[in-house]
N, C-alpha and C positions, 0 to 999 in steps of 0.2 A: 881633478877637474875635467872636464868632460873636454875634449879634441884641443887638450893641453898643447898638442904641440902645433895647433893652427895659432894661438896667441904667441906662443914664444918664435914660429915665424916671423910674424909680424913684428915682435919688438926688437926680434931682433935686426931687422930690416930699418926700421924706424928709430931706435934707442941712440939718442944725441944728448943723454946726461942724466943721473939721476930720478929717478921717479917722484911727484909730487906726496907729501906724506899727508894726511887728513889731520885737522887739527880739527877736536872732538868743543865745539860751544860748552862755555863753562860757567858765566857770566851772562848778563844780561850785556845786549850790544846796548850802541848809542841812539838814544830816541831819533824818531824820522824826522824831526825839526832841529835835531841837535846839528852842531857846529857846521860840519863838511855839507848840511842839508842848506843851511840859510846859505855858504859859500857858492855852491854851485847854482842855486834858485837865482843868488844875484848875479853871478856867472850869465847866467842866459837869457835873464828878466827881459831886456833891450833887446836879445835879438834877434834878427828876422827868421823866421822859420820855426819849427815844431822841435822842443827837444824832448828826449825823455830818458832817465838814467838811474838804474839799479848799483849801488856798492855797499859791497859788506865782506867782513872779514869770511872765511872759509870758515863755515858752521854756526855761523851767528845771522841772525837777522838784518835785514837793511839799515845801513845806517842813511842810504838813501833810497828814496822811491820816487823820483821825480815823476811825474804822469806814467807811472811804471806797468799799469794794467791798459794802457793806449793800444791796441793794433797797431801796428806800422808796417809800412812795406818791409817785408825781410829781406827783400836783394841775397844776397848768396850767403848769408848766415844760415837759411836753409835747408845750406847742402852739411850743417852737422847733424840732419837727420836724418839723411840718406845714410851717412857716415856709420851713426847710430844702430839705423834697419840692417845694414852690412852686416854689423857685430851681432845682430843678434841671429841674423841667417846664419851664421859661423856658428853660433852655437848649437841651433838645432841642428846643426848639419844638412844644410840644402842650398848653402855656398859654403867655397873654401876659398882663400887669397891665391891660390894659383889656381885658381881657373882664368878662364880667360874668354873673352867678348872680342869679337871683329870689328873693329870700328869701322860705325857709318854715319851716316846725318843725313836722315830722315825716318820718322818718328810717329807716329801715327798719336792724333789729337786725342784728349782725353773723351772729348765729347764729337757725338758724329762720327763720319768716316774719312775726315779728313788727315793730310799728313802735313809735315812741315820739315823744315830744314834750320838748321841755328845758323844765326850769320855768323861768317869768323869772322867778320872787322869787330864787331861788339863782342868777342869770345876775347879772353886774358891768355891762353896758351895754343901757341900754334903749331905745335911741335904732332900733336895728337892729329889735327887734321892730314899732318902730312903721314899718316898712317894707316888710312884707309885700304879697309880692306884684309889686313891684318890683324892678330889676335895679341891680344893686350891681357897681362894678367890684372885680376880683378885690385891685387894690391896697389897695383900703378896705379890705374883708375880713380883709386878711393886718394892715393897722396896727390897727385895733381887735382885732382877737385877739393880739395883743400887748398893747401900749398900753394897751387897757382891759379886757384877758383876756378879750373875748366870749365864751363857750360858744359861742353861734349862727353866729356869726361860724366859730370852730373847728371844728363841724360840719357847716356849708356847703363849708368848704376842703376838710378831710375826705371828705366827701361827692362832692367836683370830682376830687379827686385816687385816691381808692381807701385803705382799708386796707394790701393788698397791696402796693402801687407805695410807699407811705411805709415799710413797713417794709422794701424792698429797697435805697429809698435810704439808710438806716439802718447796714442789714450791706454795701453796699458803698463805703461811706465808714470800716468799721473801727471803728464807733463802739459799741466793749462797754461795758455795764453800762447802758444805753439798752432800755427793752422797750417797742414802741410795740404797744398791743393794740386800743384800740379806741376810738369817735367817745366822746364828754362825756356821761356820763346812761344810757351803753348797762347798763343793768343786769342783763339776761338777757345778754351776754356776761359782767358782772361775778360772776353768780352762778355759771358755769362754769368760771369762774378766769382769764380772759381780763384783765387789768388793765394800766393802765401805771405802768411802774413804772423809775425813774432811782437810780444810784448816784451820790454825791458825783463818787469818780473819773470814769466816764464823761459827767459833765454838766462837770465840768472841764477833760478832754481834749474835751470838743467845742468850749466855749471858747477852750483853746488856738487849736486849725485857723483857728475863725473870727478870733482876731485875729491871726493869722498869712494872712490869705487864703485859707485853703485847705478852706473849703466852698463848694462847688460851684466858685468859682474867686476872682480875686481881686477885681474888682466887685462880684461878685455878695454875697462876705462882708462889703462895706464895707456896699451898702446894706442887710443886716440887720442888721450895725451900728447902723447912723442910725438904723432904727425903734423897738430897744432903747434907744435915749439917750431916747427918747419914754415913757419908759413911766411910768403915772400912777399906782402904786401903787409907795408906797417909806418904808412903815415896818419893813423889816428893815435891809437892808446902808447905805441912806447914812446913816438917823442918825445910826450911826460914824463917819462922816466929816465933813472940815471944810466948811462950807456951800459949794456951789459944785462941788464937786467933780466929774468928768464920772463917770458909771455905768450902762454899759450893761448892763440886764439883765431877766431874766424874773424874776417870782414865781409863785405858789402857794399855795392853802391849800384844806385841805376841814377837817372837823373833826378836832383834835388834830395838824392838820400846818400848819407853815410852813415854807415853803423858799425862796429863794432864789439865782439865780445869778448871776453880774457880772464884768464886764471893768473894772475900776477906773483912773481915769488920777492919775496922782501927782503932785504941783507939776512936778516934772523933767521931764515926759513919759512915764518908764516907765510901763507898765503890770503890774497881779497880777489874776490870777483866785481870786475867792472864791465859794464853793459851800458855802451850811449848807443840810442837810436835815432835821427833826425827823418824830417819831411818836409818838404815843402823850401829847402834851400834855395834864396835867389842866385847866391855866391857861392860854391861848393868847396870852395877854395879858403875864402874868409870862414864857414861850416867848420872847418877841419880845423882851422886854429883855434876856435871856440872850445873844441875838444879836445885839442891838447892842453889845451889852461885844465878842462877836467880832469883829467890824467892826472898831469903836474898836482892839483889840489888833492886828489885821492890819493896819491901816494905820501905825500908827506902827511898828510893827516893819518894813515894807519900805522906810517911810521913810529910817529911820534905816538900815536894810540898805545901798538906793542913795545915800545922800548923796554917798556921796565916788566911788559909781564911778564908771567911765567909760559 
């Protein structure tokens, strides 16, 4: 495989267990109105705010699709396509994980000639600002922009990679209802409607690929695997789950959004993908307990789905 040993860097640096194994759809999944659909429909019927929520087993079709084709603000779910762009400039060979970027903060706007600066009171890792000026390898970069949702971190990627080049890897990976617009804080792009913006489905089916192998290749999807099993914010999807549980996944939030994405591992080994998006939260607080009840009802319902398969 081609710059074999820039992946087995990486997993190796990243590897906290196990690799996710693809289970190959064999069967017809559960109709989009079946059980866990009407559960979580009534789940949210009452309440305030916009939800929207893709799950299914890994290689089966939905067995939910709440408003799953909705836009929604993506908040930092859409630094897994920076993530993405990363791996696939690793493969053509025009990055490598130890290269390394200078950190700074300020960023020149996507539109116009203007610049900007991220705030760090609104940034989740502060360890990065206090690095300025120095060089950071590209692998740090990619696991704190995950991990601990850097902003900085996702702007400096951003920044290495281009706008353009992430949003081509985007559309030729197939990956609809995904809109990647612009670096974190760009707000003279946000003011011109330039935003990014994820559906349920498409943050779903990109899940799929990746625990099936197949972004960018099949190394390359394990080790953004491993960096998602890392990730330090997880008061949405595992509360529902039983302590232990492995979950790889990214979050999100800006004000009145939480979201959510996750490859779940089940006692048995299967795996399901779950994806809740919200908008429009008055409570973001009461928001998050809404989705742990999701959680909770998706896991036991695939439980009990695979018990007795094969």
């Amino acid at each position: 495989m081609k710059n074999l040993k820039t992946y087995a860097v990486l997993a190796g640096t990243f590897l906290v267990g196990s690799f996710f194994p693809f289970v190959s759809a064999h069967a017809a999944s559960a109709p989009a109105e079946g059980p866990l659909a009407q559960s979580i429909s009534k789940t949210v019927k009452a309440q305030p705010g916009h939800f929207a929520v893709y799950a299914a087993l890994s290689g089966y079709s939905p067995a939910v699709c709440l408003n799953c084709d909705d836009l929604i603000n993506a908040a930092s779910t859409i630094k897994l396509f920076v993530l993405d762009a990363a791996y696939d400039a690793f493969t053509k060979g025009t990055l490598h994980p130890q290269d390394t970027v200078t950190v700074h903060n300020r960023f020149h706007s996507l539109v116009g000639t203007g610049t900007f600066a991220l705030d760090q009171k609104e940034d989740s890792y502060d360890p990065l600002y206090a690095q300025a000026g120095k060089p950071v390898p590209v692998s740090e970069l990619l696991r704190v922009m995950i991990q601990y949702s850097s902003n900085l971190a996702t702007n400096l990627m951003v920044e290495k990679l281009g706008v353009m080049p992430i949003r081509s890897v985007v559309k030729a990976q197939g990956l609809d209802g995904i809109v990647f617009g612009r670096m974190i804080e760009d707000f003279d792009a946000n003011d011109k409607g330039i935003r990014n913006q994820v559906s349920a489905r498409g943050l779903g089916a990109f899940l799929q690929k990746l625990d099936n192998g197949q972004i960018v290749g099949k190394a390359q999807s394990q080790s953004m695997v491993q960096i998602m099993l890392g990730q330090k914010f997880n008061d949405i999807i595992p509360p529902g789950l039983p302590a232990g549980t492995p979950v790889a996944h990214k979050t999100g939030w800006v004000h009145g959004v939480r979201n959510d994405a996750a490859i779940v591992t089940l006692p048995n080994g299967r795996h399901y993908i779950l994806v809740v998006l919200t908008s429009g939260l008055p409570d973001e607080q009461a928001g998050i307990k809404v989705l742990n009840t999701l959680s909770s009802q998706t896991y036991a319902y695939f439980l009990k789905q695979t018990a007795s398969a094969p």
